[in-house]
C-alpha positions in Angstrom: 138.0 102.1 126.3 136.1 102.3 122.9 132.1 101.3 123.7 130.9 99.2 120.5 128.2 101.1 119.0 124.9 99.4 119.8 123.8 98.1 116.6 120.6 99.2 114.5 117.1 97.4 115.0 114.9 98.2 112.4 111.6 99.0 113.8 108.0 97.5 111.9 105.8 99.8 112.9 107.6 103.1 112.9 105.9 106.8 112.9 103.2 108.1 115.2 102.4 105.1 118.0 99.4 106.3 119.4 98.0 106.2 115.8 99.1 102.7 115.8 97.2 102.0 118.7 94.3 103.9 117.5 94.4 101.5 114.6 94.8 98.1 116.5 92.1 99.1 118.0 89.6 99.9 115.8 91.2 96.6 113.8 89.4 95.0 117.4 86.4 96.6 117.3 85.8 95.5 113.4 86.2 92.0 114.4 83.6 92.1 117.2 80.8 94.4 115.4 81.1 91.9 111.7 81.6 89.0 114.0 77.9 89.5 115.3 76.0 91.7 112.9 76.5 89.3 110.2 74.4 86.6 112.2 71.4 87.7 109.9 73.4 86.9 106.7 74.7 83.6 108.2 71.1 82.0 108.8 69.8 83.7 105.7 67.6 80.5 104.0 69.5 81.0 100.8 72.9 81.1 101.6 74.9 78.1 103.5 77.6 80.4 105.1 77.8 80.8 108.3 79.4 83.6 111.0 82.8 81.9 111.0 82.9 82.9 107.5 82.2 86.6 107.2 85.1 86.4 110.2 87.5 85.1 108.5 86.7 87.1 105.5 87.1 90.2 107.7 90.1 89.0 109.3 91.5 88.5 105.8 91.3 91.7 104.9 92.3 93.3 107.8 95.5 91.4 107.9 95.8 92.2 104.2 95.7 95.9 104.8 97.8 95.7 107.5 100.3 94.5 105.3 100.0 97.1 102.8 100.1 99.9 105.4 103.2 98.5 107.1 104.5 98.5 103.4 103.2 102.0 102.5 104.3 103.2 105.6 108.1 102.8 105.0 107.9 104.6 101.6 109.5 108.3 101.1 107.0 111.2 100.7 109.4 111.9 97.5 108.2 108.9 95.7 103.9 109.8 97.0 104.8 113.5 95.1 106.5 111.7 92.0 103.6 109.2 91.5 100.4 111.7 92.3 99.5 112.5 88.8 99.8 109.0 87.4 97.7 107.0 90.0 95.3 110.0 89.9 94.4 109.4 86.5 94.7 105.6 86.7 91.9 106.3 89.5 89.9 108.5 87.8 90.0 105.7 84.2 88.9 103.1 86.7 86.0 104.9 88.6 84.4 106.2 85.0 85.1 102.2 84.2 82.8 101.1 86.3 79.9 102.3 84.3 80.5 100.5 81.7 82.2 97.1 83.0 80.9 97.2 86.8 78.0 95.7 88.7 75.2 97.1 90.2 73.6 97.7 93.2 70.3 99.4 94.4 70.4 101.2 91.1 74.3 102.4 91.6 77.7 101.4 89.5 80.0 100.9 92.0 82.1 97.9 91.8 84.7 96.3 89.1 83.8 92.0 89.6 87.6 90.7 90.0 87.2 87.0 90.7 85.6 86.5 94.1 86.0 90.1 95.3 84.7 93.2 94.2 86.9 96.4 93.8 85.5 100.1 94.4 87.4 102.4 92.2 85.8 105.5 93.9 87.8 104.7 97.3 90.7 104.7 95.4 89.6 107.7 93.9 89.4 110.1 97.1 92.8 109.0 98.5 94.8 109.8 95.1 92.7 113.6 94.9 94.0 114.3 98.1 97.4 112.9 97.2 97.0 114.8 94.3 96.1 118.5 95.3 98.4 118.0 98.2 101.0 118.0 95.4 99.4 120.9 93.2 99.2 123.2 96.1 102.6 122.7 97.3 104.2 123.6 94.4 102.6 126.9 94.3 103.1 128.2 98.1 105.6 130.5 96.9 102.8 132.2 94.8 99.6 130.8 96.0 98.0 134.0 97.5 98.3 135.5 94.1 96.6 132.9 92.3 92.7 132.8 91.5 91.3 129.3 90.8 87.6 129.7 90.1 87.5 131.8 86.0 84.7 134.1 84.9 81.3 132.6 84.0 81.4 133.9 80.7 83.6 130.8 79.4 83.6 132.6 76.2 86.3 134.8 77.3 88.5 132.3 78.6 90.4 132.5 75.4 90.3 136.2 74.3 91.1 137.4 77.7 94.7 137.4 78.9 93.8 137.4 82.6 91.1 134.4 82.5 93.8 132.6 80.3 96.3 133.3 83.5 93.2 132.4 86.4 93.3 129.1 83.7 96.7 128.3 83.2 97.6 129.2 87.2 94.9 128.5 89.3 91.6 126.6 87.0 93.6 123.7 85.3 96.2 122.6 87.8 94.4 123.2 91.3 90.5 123.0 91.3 90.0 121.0 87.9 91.4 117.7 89.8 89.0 118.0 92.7 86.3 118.8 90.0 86.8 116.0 87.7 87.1 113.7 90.8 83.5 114.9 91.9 81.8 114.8 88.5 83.1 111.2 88.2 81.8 110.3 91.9 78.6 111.8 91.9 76.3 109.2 89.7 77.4 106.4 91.9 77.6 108.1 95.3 76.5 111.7 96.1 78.3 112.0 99.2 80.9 110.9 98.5 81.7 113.4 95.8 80.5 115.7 98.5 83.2 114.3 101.2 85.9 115.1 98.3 85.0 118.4 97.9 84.7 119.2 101.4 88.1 117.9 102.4 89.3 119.4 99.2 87.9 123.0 100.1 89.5 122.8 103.8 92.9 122.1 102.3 92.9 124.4 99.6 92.2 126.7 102.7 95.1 125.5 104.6 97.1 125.7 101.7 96.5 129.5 101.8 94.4 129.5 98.6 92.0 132.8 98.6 89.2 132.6 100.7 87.5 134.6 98.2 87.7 132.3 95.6 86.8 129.4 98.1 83.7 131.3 98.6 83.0 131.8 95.3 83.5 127.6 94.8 81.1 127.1 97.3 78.7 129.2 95.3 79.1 127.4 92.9 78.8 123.9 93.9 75.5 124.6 95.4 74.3 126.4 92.1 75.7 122.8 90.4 73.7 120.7 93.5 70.4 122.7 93.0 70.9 121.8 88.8 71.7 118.6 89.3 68.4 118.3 91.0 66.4 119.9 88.8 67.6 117.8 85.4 67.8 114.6 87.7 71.4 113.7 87.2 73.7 111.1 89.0 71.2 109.8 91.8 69.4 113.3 92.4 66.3 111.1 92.9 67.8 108.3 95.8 69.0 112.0 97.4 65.8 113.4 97.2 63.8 110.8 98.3 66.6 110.6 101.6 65.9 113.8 102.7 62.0 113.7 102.1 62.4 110.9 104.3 64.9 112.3 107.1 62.4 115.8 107.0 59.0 113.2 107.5 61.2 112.2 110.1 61.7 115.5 112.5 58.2 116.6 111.8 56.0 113.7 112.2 55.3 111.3 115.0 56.2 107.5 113.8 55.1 105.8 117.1 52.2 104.4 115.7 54.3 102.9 112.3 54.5 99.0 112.3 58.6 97.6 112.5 58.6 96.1 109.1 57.7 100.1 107.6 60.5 101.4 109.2 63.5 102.9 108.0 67.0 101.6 108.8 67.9 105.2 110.2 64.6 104.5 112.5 65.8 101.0 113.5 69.5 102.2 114.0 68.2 104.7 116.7 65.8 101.9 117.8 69.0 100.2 118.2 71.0 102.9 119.8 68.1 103.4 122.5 67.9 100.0 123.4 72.0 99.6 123.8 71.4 102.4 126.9 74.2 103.0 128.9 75.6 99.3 129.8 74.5 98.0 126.8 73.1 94.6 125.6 76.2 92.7 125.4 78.1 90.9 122.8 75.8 88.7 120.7 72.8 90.0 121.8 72.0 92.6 119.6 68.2 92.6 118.8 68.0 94.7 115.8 70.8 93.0 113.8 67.9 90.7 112.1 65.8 94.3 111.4 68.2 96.4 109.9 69.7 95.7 106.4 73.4 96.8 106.9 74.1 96.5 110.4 77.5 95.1 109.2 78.3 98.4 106.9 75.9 101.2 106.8 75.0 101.2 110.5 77.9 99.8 112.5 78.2 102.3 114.6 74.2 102.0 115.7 75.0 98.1 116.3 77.8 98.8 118.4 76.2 100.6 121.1 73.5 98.7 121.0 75.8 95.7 122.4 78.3 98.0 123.7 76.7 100.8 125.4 76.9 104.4 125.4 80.2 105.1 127.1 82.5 102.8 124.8 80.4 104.4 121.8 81.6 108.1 123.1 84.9 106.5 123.1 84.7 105.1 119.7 84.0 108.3 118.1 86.7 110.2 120.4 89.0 107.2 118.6 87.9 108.9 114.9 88.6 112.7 116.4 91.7 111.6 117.9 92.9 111.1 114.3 92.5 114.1 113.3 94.2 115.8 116.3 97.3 113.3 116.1 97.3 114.9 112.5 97.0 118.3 113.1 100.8 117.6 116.1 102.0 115.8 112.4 101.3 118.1 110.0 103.0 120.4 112.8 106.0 119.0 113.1 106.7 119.2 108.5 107.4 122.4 108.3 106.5 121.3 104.1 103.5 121.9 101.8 103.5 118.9 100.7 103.4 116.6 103.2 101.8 118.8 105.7 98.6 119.3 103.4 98.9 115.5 102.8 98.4 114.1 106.0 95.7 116.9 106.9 93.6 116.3 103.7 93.9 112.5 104.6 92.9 112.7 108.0 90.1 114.8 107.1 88.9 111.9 104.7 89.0 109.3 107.5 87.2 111.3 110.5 84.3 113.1 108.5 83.4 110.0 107.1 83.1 108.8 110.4 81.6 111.4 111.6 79.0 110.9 108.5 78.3 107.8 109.3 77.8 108.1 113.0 74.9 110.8 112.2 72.9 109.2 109.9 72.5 106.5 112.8 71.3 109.1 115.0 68.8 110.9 112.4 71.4 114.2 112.1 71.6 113.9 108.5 69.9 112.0 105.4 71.3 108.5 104.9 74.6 108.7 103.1 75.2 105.0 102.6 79.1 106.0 104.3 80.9 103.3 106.0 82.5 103.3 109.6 86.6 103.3 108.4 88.1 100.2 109.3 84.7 98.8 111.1 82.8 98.3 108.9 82.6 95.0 106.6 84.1 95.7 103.2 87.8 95.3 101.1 87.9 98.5 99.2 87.1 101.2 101.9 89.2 99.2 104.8 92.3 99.0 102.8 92.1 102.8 101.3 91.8 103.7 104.7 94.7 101.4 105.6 97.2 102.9 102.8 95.8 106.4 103.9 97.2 105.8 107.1 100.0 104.4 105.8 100.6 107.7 104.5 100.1 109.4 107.4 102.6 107.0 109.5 105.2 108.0 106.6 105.2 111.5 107.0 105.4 110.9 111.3 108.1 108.1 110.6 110.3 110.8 108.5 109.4 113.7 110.6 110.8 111.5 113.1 113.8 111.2 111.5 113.9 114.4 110.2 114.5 113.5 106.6 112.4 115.5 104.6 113.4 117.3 101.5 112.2 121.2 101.7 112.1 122.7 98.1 112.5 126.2 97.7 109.2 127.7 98.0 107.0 124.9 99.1 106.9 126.0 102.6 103.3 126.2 104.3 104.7 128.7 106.4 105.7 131.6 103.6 104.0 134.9 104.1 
């Protein structure tokens, strides 16, 4: 007796599942930390919005990106590889845009107006370098430990010499001008944020078996380009300078005797952190939340143990690690460049960015003005993050089903 074939359900949320749960629940945890920390904005005397507002703005967007990563997240790595270059440039156009056509904040161009919401190029920006390079670098496996990247300092011989024409050609143009361009365009607007690029740019040209010799000659470099952007005062050298004057005062001065309204929103973060304790506050009951300027963005993560407590703050930041380690089994399971270094260089984005933020609440590092992914209140970085994970959920989705292309020579694997 023939058994009908049981017939095909399309799944909606396909690839890795604990990442989906990892993402419902931080979806959660967004709507409880802007829920409350926007109490301050709500009773401001000059606005007439209240809580309900700013939560069902968040809940807007959340939903929003939820649609685009359920959309992203059924597209083919093929077509991410075939549209790299053109929606890296289109990002690059738009960030060096908003210097001439976007509005500013706290002495920073960082947003393109579109109606009633504001658009941040530069989020845009990181996901489509990544994207980007992850392309670049795969097409070179076959090669890629024979390649130099970083050319001679005497630029006048990049055209008279044959082999800095070759470093050029091979290595200069096609695999470290992206990530350089991409910083150089960040940096006025936000410092670490060009630093976060480069970072999770260096760690995949690593993985992508580029040689460590030149990546240690890059890292010379940038510092040597940190330390003259300094000194000429480029970008926001200045806003940096003054951060870590203020984080060193900081560590090596007592500020028990400073009144609450001189303190510093790293200060009132940990203020905030000390008082959540083990257990906690409880919902609502933040006290800080009316002290700190951006307990909604900048210093989420602060406001959530303060009402949460300790424990479910460990467990938070566990949630960002556990990211990363769900793409480390992913990229695993490719067995491609191209994919592989995608969802690596993507996941790296997400978690040190968290991990970014959570320090500057606890006085680690100088404030970086980074947001908590997914938490904290905002359109641009929630729904770059969602279309990140999308493409993270892609490559598990077609791992899954085990219909990946592998061109000759893009292996990650080839010694």
């Amino acid at each position: 007796m023939n058994i009908p074939a049981e017939p095909y359900k399309a799944r909606i949320f396909t690839g890795d599942r604990v990442l989906w749960i990892i993402v419902a629940t931080l979806a959660v945890i967004s709507v409880l930390v802007v829920y409350s920390s926007t109490a301050k904005m709500a009773y401001d005397a000059h606005t007439v919005r209240t809580t309900s507002h700013f939560l069902r703005q968040q809940l807007m967007i959340l939903a929003g990106s939820l649609v685009v990563m359920l959309a992203v997240q059924k597209i083919n790595c093929r077509i991410y590889n075939y549209f790299a270059r053109p929606v890296y440039f289109l990002s690059v156009l738009l960030t060096l845009a908003v210097y001439f056509i976007g509005a500013t904040t706290n002495g920073a161009a960082r947003w393109i107006p579109l109606g009633p919401f504001q658009f941040q190029p530069s989020e845009a920006l990181k996901v489509t370098t990544v994207l980007f390079l992850a392309q670049q670098l795969a097409g070179r496996q076959s090669k890629i430990d024979k390649i130099c990247i970083v050319p001679s300092l005497k630029f006048w011989t990049w055209r008279s010499s044959p082999r800095q024409r070759r470093i050029w050609q091979e290595g200069t143009r096609p695999i470290l001008m992206p990530v350089l361009v991409s910083c150089v365009v960040i940096f006025p607007a936000h410092t670490s944020s060009a630093l976060l690029v480069f970072a999770a740019s260096w760690v995949m040209m690593l993985i992508g078996r580029v040689k460590f010799s030149e990546l240690l000659k890059l890292v010379g470099l940038a510092v040597g380009a940190l330390l003259l952007a300094s000194v000429l005062n480029l970008g926001r050298s200045e806003t940096a300078e003054g951060r870590v004057a203020t984080w060193i005062n900081l560590w090596t001065h007592s500020q028990t005797e400073k009144p609450i309204e001189h303190l510093t929103d790293t200060e009132r973060s940990m203020i905030a952190i000390h008082n959540g304790g083990v257990f906690g506050e409880g919902p609502g009951r933040s006290a800080m939340r009316v002290e700190m300027i951006h307990p909604e963005s900048d210093y989420a993560y602060a406001f959530f143990v303060e009402e949460y407590g300790l424990p479910l703050a460990v467990a938070l930041l566990m949630l960002y690690l556990w990211i990363f380690f769900r793409a480390i089994e992913i990229f695993r399971r490719c067995g491609t460049a191209f994919p592989g270094l995608l969802v690596l260089g993507l996941a790296l984005l997400i978690t040190c960015q968290a991990l970014l933020h959570i320090m500057v609440t606890v006085n680690l590092i100088p404030e970086t003005g980074q947001t908590l992914p997914l938490i904290s209140r905002g359109g641009s970085s929630v729904l770059f993050t969602a279309i990140a994970l999308g493409m993270i959920l892609s490559v598990s989705r077609q791992n899954d089903e085990q219909s990946h292309d592998t061109p000759k020579g893009e292996t990650i694997y080839e010694k």
